[in-house]
N, C-alpha and C positions, 0 to 999 in steps of 0.2 A: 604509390597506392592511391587510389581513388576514392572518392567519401562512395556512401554508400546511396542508393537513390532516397534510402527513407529519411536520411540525415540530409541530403542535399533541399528536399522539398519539406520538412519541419523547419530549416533555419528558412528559406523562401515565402512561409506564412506571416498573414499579416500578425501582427501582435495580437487582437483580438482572437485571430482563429486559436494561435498557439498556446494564448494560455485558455480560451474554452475547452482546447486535448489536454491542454495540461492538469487541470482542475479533475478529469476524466482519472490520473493517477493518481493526483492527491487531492484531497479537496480543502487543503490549504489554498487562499488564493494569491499571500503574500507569497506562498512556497511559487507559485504557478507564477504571477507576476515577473518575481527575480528568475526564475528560468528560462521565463521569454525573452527578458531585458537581457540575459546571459548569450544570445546568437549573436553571430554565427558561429554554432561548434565545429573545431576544424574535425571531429572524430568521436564515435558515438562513445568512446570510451571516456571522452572528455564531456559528454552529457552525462552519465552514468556519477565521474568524479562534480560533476558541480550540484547535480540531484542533491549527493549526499553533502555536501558543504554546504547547501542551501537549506535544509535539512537542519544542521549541528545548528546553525546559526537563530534558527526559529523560537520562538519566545515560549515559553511553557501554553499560553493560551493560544497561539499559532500550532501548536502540537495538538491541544485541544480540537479546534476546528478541524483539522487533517484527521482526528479518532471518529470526529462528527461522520464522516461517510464510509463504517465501515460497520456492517450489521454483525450483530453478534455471532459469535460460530456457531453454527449448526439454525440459523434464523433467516428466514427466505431472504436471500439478498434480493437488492431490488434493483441492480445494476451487474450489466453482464460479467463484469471482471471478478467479482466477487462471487458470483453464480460461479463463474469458472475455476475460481481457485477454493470453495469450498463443494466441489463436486462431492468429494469422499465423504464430507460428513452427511450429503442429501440421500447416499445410499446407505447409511449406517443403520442399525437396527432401533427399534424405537429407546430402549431401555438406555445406549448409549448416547440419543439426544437427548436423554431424558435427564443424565445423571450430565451432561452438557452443558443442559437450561439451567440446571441448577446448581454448577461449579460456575457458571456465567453471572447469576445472579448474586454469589456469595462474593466473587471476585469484583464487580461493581456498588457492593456498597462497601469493600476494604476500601478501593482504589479510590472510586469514584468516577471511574471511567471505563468504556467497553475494556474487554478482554480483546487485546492483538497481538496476532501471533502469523505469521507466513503461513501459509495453510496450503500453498500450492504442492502436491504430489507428497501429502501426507494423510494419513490412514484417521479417521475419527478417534480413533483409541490413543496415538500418538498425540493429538491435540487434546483430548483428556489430560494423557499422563504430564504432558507441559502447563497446563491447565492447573493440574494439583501442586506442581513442584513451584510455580509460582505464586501458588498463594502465601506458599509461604514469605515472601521476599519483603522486604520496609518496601516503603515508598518511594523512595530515593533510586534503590535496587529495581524497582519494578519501571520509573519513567526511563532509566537508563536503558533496559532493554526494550521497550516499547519501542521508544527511536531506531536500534537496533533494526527490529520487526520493518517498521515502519520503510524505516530505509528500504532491506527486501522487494515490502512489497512494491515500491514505487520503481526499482531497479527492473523486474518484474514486468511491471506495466508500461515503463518506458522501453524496454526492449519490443512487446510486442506490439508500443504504438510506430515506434522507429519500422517495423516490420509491415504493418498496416499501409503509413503513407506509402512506405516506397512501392507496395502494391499499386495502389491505387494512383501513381505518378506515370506509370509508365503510358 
């Protein structure tokens, strides 16, 4: 079996390019760093597995900086991935951004940090109801799944950048 074109031309980037896409999934840059130092992946399944090892490894404030570029649900993202994975909540109706804004706002002064949650091909209402069930959680319980999320979304984004180069390689 043959790597894929998008995997053949992400490991072929210089450093600088790869962790500038890389920062684009996560905007940890140590996260971004160790995954460009991480090439050549023999299999994108093995970028997928080091994502998330690079990932566990990250420092609570490294976790921080990667929550830095991620706009609240239902809050104009200002970067197309996040534009794309909270589409659902952009058509939702006012009264459930509303009750959003303000499960967003009570959940960042428990936490202390945005609310993240995978948002891709899920319903506004669905992210609410995650939304409530989480506030309930300690602290502890809430970063543990945050990285969960996290992970997701970067799996996510590393698929369709994987998908992207190889477009644009041919």
């Amino acid at each position: 079996m043959t790597e894929p074109p998008g995997l053949i031309a992400f490991n072929a980037l210089s450093d600088a390019r790869a962790v500038d896409l890389l920062v684009q999934c996560c905007s940890s840059t140590v996260w971004a760093q160790r995954m460009a130092a991480g090439r050549p992946f023999p299999s994108a399944d093995a970028v997928y597995t080091a994502a998330e090892n690079v990932l566990g490894d990250l420092t609570e404030s490294e976790i921080d900086a990667a929550l830095a570029g991620h706009p609240r649900i239902g809050d104009r993202a200002d970067n197309p991935s996040s534009a794309r994975e909270q589409s659902a909540v952009a058509a939702a109706d006012d009264d459930v951004r509303a009750r959003l804004r303000a499960g967003n706002e009570e959940y960042e002064q428990k936490f202390g940090h945005v609310y993240l949650v995978c948002a891709s091909g899920r319903s506004a209402h669905e992210l609410l109801d995650v939304l409530r069930d989480r506030l309930g959680n300690d602290s502890a319980t809430e970063r543990k799944i945050l990285r969960t999320e996290l992970a997701a979304i970067n799996r996510i984004r590393l698929e369709r950048l994987l998908g992207e180069i190889g477009d644009t390689a041919h």
